[in-house]
PDB file of N, CA, C and O in Angstrom:
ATOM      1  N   UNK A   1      33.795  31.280  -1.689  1.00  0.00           N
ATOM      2  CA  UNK A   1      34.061  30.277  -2.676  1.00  0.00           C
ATOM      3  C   UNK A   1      34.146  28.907  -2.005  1.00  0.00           C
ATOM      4  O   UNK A   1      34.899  28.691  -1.055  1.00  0.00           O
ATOM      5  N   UNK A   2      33.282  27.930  -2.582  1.00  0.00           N
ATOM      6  CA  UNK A   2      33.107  26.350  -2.084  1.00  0.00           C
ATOM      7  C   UNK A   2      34.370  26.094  -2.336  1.00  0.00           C
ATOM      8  O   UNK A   2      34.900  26.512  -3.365  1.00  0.00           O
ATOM      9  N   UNK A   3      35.145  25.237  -1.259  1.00  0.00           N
ATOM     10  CA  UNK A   3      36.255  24.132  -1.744  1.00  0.00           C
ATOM     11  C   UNK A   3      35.867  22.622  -1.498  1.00  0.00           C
ATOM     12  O   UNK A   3      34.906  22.187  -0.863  1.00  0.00           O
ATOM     13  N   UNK A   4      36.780  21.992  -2.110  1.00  0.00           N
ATOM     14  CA  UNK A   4      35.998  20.707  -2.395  1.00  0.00           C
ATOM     15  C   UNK A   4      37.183  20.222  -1.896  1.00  0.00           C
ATOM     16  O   UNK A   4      38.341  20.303  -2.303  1.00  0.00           O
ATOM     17  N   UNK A   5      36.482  19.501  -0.563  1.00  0.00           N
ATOM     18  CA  UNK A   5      37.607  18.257   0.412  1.00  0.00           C
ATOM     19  C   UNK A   5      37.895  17.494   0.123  1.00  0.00           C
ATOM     20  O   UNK A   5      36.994  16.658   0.065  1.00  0.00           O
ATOM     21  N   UNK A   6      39.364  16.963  -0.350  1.00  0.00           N
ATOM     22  CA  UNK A   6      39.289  15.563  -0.707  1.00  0.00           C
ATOM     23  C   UNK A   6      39.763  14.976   0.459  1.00  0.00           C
ATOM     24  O   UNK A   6      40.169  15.670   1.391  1.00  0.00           O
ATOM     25  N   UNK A   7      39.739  12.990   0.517  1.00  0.00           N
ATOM     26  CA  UNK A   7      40.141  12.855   1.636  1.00  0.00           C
ATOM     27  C   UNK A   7      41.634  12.561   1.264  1.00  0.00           C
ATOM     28  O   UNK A   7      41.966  12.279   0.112  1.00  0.00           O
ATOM     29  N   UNK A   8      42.365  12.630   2.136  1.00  0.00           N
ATOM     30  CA  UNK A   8      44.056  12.138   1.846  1.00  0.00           C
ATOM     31  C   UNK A   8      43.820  10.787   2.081  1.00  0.00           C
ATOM     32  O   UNK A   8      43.024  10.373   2.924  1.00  0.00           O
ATOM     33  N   UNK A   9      44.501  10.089   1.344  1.00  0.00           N
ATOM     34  CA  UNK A   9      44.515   8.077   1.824  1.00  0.00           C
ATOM     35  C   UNK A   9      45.504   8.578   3.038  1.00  0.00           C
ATOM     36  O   UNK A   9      45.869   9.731   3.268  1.00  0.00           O
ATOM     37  N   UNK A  10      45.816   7.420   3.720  1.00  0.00           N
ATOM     38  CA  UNK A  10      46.848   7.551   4.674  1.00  0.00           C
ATOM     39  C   UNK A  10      47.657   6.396   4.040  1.00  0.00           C
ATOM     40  O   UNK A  10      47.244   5.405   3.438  1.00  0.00           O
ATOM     41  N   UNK A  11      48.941   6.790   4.339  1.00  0.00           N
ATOM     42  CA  UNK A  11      49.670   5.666   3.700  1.00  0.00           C
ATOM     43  C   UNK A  11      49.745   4.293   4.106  1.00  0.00           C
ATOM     44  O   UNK A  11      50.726   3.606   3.819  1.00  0.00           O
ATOM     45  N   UNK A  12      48.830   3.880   4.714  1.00  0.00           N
ATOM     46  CA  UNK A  12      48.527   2.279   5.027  1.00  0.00           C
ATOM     47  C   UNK A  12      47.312   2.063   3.721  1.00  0.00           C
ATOM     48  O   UNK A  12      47.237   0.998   3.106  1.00  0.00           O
ATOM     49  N   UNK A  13      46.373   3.293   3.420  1.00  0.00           N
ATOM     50  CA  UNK A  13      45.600   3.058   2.329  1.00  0.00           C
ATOM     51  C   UNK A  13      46.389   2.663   1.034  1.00  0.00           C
ATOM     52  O   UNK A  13      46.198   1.700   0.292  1.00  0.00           O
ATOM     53  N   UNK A  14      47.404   3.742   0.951  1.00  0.00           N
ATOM     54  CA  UNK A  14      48.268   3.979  -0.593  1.00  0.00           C
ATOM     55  C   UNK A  14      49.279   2.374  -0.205  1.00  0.00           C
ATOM     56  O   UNK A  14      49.705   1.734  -1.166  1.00  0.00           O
ATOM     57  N   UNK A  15      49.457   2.062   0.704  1.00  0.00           N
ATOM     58  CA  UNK A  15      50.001   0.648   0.576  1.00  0.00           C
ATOM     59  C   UNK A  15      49.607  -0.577   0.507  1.00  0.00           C
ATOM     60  O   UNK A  15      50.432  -1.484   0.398  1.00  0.00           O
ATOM     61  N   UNK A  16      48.385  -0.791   0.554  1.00  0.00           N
ATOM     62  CA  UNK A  16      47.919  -1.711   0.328  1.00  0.00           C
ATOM     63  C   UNK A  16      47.488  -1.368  -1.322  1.00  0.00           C
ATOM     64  O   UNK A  16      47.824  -2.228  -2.137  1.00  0.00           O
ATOM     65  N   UNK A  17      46.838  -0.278  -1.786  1.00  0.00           N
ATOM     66  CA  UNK A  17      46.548   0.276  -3.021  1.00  0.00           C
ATOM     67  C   UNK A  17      47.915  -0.521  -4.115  1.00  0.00           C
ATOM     68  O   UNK A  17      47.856  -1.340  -5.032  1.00  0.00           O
ATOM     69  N   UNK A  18      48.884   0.099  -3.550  1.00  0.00           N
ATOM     70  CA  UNK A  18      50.495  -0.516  -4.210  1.00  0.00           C
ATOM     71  C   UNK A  18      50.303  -2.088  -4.516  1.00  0.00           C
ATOM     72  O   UNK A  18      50.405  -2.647  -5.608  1.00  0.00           O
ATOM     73  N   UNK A  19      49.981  -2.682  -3.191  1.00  0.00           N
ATOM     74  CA  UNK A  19      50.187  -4.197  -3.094  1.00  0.00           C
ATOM     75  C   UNK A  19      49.264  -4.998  -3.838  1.00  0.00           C
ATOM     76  O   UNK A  19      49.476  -6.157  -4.197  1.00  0.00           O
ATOM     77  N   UNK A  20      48.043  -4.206  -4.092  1.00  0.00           N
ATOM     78  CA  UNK A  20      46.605  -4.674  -5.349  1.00  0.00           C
ATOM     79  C   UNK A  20      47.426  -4.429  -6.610  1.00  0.00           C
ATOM     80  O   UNK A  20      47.735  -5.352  -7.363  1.00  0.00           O
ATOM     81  N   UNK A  21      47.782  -3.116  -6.828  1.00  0.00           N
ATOM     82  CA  UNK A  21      48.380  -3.056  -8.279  1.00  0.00           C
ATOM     83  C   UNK A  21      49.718  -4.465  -8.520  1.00  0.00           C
ATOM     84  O   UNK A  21      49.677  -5.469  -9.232  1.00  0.00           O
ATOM     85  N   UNK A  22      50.541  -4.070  -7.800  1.00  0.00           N
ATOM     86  CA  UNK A  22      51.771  -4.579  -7.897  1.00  0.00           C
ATOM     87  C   UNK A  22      51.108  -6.724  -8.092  1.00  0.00           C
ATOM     88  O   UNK A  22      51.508  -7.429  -9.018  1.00  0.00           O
ATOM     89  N   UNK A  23      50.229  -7.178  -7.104  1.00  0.00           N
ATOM     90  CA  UNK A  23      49.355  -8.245  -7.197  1.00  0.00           C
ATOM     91  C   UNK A  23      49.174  -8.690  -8.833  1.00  0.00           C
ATOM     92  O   UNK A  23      49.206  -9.757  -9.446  1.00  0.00           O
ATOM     93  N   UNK A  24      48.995  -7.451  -9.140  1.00  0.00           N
ATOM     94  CA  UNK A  24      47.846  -7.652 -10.419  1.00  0.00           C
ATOM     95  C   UNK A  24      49.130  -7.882 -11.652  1.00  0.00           C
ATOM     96  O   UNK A  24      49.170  -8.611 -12.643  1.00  0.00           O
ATOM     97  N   UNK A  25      49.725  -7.291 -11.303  1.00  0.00           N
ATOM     98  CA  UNK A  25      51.176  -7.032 -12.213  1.00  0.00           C
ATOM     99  C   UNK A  25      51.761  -8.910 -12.415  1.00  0.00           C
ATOM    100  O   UNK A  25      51.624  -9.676 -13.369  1.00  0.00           O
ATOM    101  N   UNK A  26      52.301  -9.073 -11.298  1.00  0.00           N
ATOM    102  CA  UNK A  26      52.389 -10.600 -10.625  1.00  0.00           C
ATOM    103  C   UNK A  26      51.777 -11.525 -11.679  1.00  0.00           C
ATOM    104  O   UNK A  26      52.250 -12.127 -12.643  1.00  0.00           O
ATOM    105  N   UNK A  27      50.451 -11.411 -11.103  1.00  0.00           N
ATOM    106  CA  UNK A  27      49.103 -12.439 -11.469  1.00  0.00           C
ATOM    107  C   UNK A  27      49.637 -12.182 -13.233  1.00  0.00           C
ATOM    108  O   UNK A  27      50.286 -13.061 -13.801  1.00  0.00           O
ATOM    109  N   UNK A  28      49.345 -11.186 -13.771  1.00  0.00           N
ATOM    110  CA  UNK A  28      49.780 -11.495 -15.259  1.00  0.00           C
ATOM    111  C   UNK A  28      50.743 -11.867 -15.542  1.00  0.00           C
ATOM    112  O   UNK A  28      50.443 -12.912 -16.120  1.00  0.00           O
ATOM    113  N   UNK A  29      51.738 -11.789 -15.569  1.00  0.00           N
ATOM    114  CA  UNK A  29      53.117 -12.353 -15.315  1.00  0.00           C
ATOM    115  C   UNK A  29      52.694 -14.335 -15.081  1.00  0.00           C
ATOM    116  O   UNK A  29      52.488 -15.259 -15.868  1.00  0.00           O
ATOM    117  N   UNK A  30      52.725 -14.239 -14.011  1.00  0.00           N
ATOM    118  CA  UNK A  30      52.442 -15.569 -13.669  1.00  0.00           C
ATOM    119  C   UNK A  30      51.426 -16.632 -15.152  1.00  0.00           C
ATOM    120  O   UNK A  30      51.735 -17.691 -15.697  1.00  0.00           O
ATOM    121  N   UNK A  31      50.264 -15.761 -15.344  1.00  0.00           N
ATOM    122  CA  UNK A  31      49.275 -16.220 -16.552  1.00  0.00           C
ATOM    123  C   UNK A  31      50.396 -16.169 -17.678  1.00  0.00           C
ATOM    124  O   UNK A  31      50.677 -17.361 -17.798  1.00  0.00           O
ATOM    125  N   UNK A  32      51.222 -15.444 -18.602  1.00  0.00           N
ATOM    126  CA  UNK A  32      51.716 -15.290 -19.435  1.00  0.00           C
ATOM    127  C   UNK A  32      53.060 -16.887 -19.018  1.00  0.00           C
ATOM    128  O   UNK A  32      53.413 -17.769 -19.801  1.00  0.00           O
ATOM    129  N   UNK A  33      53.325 -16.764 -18.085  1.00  0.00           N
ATOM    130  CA  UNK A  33      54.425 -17.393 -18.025  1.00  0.00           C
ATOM    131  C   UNK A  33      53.713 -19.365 -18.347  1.00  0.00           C
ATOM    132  O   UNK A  33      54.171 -20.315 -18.982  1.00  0.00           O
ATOM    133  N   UNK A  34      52.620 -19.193 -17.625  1.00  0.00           N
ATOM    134  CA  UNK A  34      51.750 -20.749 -17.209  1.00  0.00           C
ATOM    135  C   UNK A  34      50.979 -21.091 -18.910  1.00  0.00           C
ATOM    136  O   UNK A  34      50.771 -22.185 -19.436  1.00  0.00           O
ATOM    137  N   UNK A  35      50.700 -19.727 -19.426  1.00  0.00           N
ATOM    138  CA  UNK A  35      50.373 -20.523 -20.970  1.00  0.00           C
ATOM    139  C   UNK A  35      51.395 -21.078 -21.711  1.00  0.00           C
ATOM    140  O   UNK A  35      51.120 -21.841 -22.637  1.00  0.00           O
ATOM    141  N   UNK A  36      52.977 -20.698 -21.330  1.00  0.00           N
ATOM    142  CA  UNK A  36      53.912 -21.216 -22.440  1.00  0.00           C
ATOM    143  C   UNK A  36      54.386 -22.292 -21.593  1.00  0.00           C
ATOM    144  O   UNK A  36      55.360 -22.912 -22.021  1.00  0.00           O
ATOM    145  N   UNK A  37      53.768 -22.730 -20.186  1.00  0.00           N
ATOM    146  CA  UNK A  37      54.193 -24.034 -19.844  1.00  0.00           C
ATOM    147  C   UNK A  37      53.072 -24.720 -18.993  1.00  0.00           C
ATOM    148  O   UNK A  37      52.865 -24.687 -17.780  1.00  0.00           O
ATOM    149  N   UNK A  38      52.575 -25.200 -19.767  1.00  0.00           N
ATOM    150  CA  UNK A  38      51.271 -26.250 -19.209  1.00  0.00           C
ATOM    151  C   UNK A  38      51.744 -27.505 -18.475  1.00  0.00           C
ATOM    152  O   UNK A  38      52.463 -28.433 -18.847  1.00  0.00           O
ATOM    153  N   UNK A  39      51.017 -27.210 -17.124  1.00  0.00           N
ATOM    154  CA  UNK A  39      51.077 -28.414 -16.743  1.00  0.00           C
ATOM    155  C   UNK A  39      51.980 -27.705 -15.276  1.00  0.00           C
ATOM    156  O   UNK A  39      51.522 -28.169 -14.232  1.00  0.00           O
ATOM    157  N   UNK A  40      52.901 -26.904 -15.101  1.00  0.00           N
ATOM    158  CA  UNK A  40      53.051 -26.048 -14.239  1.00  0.00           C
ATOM    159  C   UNK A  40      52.612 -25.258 -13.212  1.00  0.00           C
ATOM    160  O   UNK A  40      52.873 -24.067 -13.385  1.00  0.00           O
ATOM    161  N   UNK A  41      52.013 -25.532 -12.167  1.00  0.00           N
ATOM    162  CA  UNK A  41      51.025 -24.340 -11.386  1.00  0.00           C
ATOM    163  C   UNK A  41      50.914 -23.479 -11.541  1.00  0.00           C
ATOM    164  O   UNK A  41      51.657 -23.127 -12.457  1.00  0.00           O
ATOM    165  N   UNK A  42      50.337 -22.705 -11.163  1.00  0.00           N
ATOM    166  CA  UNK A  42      50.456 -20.984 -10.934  1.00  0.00           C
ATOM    167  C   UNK A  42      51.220 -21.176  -9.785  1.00  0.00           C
ATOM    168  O   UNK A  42      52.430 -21.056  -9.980  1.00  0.00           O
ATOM    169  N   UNK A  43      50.834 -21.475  -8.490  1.00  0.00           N
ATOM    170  CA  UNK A  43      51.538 -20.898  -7.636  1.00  0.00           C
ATOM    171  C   UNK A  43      52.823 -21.670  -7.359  1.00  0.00           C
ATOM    172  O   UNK A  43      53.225 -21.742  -6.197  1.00  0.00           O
ATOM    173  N   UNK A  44      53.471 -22.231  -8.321  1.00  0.00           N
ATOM    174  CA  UNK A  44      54.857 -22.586  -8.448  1.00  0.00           C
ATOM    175  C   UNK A  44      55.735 -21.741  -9.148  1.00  0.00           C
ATOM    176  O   UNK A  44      56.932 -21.637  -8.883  1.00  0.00           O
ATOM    177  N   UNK A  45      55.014 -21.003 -10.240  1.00  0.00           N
ATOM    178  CA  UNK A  45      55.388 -20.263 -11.086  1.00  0.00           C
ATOM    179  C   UNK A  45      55.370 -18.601 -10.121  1.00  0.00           C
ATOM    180  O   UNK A  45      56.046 -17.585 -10.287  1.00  0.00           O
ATOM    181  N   UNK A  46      54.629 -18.827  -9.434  1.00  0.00           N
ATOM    182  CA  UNK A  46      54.498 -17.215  -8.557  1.00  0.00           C
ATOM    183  C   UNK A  46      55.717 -17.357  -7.620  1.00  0.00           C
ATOM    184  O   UNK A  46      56.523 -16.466  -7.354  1.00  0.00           O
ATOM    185  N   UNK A  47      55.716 -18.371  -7.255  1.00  0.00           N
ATOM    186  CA  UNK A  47      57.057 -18.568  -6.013  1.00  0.00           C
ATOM    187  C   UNK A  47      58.423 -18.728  -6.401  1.00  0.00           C
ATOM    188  O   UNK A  47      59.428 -18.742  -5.691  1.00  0.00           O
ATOM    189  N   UNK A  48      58.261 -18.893  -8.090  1.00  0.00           N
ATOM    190  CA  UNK A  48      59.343 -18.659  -8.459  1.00  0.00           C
ATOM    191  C   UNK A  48      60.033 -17.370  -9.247  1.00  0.00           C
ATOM    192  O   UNK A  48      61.184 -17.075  -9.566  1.00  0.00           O
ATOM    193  N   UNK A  49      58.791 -16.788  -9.387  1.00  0.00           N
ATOM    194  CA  UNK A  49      59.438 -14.873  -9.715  1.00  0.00           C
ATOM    195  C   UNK A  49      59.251 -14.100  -8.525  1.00  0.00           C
ATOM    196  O   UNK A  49      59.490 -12.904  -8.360  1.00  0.00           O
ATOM    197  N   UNK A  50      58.685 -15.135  -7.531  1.00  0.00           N
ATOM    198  CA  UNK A  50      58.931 -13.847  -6.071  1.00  0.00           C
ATOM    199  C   UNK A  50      60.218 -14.279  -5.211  1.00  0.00           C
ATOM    200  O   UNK A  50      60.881 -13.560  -4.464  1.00  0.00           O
ATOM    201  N   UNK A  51      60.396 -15.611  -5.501  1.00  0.00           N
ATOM    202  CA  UNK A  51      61.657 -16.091  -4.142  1.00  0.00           C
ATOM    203  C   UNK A  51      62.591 -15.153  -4.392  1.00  0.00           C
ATOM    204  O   UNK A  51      63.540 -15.750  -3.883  1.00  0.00           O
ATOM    205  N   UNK A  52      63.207 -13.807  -4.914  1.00  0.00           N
ATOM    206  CA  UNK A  52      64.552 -13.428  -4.760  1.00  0.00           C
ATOM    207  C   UNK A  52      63.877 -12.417  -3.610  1.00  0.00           C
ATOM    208  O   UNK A  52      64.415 -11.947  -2.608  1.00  0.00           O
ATOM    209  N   UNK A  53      63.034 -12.311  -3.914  1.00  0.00           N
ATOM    210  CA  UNK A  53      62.378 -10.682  -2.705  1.00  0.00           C
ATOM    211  C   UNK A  53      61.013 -11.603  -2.025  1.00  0.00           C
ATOM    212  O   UNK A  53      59.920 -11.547  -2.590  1.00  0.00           O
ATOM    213  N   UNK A  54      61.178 -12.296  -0.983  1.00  0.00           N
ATOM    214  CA  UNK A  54      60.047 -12.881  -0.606  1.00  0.00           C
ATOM    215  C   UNK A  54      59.346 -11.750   0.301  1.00  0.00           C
ATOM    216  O   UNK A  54      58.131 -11.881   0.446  1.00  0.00           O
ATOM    217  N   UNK A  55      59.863 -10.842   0.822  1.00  0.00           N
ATOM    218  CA  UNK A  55      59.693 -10.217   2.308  1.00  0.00           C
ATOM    219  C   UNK A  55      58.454  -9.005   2.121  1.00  0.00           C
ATOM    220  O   UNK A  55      57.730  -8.611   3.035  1.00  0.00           O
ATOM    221  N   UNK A  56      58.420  -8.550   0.749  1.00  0.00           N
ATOM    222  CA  UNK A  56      58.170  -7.049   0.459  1.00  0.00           C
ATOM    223  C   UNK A  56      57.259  -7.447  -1.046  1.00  0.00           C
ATOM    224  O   UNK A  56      57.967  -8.280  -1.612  1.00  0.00           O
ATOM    225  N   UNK A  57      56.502  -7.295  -1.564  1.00  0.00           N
ATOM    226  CA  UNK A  57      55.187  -6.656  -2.606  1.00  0.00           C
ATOM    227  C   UNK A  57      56.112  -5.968  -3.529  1.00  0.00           C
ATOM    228  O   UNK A  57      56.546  -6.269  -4.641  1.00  0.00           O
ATOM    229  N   UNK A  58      56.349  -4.595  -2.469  1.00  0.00           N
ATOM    230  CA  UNK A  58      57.355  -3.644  -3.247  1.00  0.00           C
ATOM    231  C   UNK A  58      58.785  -4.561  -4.102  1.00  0.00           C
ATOM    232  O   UNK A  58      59.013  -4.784  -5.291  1.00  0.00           O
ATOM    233  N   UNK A  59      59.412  -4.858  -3.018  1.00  0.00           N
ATOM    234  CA  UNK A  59      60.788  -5.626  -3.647  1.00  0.00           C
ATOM    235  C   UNK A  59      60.566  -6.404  -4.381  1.00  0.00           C
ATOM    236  O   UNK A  59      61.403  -6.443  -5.283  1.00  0.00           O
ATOM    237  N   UNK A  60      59.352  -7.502  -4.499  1.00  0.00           N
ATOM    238  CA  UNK A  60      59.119  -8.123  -5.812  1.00  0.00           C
ATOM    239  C   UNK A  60      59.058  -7.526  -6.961  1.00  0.00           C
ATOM    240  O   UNK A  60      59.579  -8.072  -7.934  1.00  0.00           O
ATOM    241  N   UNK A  61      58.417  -6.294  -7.086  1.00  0.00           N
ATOM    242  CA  UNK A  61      58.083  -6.036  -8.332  1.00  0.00           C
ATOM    243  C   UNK A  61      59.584  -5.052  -8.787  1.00  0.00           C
ATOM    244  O   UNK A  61      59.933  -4.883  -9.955  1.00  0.00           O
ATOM    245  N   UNK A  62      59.945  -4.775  -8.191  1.00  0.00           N
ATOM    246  CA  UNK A  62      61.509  -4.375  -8.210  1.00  0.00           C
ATOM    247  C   UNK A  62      61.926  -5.193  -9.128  1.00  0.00           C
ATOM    248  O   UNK A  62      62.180  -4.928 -10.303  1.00  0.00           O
ATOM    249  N   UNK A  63      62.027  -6.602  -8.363  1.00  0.00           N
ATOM    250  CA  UNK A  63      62.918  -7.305  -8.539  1.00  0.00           C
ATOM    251  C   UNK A  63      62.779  -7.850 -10.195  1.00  0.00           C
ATOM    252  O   UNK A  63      63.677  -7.948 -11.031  1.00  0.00           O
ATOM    253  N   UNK A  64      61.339  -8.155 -10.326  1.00  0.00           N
ATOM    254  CA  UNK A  64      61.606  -8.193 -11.794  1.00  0.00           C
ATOM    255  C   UNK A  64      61.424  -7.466 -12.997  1.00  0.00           C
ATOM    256  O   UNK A  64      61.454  -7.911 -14.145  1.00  0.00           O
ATOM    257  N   UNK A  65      61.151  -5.824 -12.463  1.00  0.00           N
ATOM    258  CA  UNK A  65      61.444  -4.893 -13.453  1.00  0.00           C
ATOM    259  C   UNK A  65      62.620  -4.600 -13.888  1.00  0.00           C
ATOM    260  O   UNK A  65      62.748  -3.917 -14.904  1.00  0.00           O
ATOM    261  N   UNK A  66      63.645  -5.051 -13.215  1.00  0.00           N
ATOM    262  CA  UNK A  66      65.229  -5.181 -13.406  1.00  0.00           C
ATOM    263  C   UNK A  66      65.811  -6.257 -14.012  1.00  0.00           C
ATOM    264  O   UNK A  66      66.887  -6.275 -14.610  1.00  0.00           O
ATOM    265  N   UNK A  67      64.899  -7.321 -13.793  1.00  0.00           N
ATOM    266  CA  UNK A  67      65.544  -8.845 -14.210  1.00  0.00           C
ATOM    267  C   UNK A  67      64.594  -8.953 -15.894  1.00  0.00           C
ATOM    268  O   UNK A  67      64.726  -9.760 -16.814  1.00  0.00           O
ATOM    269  N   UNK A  68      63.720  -7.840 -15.745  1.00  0.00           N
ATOM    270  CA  UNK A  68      62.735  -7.630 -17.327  1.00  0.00           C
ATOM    271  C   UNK A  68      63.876  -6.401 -18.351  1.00  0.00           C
ATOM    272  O   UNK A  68      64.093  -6.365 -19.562  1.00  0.00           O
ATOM    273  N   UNK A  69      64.392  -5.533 -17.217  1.00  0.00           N
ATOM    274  CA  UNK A  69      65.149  -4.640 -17.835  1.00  0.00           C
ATOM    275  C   UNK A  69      66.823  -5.120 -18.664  1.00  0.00           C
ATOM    276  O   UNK A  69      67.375  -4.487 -19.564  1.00  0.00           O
ATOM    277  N   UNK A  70      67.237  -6.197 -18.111  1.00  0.00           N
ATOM    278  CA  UNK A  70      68.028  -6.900 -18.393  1.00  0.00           C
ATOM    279  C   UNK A  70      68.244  -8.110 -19.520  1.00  0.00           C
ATOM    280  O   UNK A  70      69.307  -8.612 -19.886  1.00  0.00           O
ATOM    281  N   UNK A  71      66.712  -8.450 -20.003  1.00  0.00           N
ATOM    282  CA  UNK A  71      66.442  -9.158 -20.485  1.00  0.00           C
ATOM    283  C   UNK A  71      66.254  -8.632 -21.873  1.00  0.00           C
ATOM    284  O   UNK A  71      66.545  -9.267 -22.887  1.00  0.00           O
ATOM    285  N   UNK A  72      65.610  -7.101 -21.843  1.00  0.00           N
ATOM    286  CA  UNK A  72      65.127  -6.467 -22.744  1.00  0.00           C
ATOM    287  C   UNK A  72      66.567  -5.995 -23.574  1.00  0.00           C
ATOM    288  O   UNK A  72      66.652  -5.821 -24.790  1.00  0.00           O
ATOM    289  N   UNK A  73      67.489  -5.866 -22.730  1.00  0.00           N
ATOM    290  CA  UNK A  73      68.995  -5.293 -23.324  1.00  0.00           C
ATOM    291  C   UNK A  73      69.620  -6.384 -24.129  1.00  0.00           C
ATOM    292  O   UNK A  73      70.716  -6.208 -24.662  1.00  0.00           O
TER     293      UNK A  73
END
């Protein structure tokens, strides 16, 4: 019986994979936030939903699924 190899990512693949999604997450965020204030950058508006977690991709998006979860309550 044929088996079919897949390859495993290695987790430098699956982390950067994270850091495209999590990017993309951001980037909309950022667009949603820059249509209700024109005239605002983007990347003023990005530096200001990432400055609590500057260090980490991951910890950003943390950071404002909690500060979204809080908001939503």
């Amino acid at each position: 019986m044929a088996t079919k190899h897949q390859r495993l990512m290695t987790i430098e693949d699956r982390i950067e994979e994270l850091r495209g999604e999590i990017d993309g997450i951001i980037d909309a965020r950022v667009a949603a936030i820059a249509g209700e204030s024109p005239g605002v950058p983007a990347g003023v508006i990005r530096n200001l939903l990432t400055a609590r977690a500057p260090s980490c991709r991951c910890a950003q998006y943390i950071e404002l699924c909690v500060k979204d979860a809080k908001t939503q309550d």
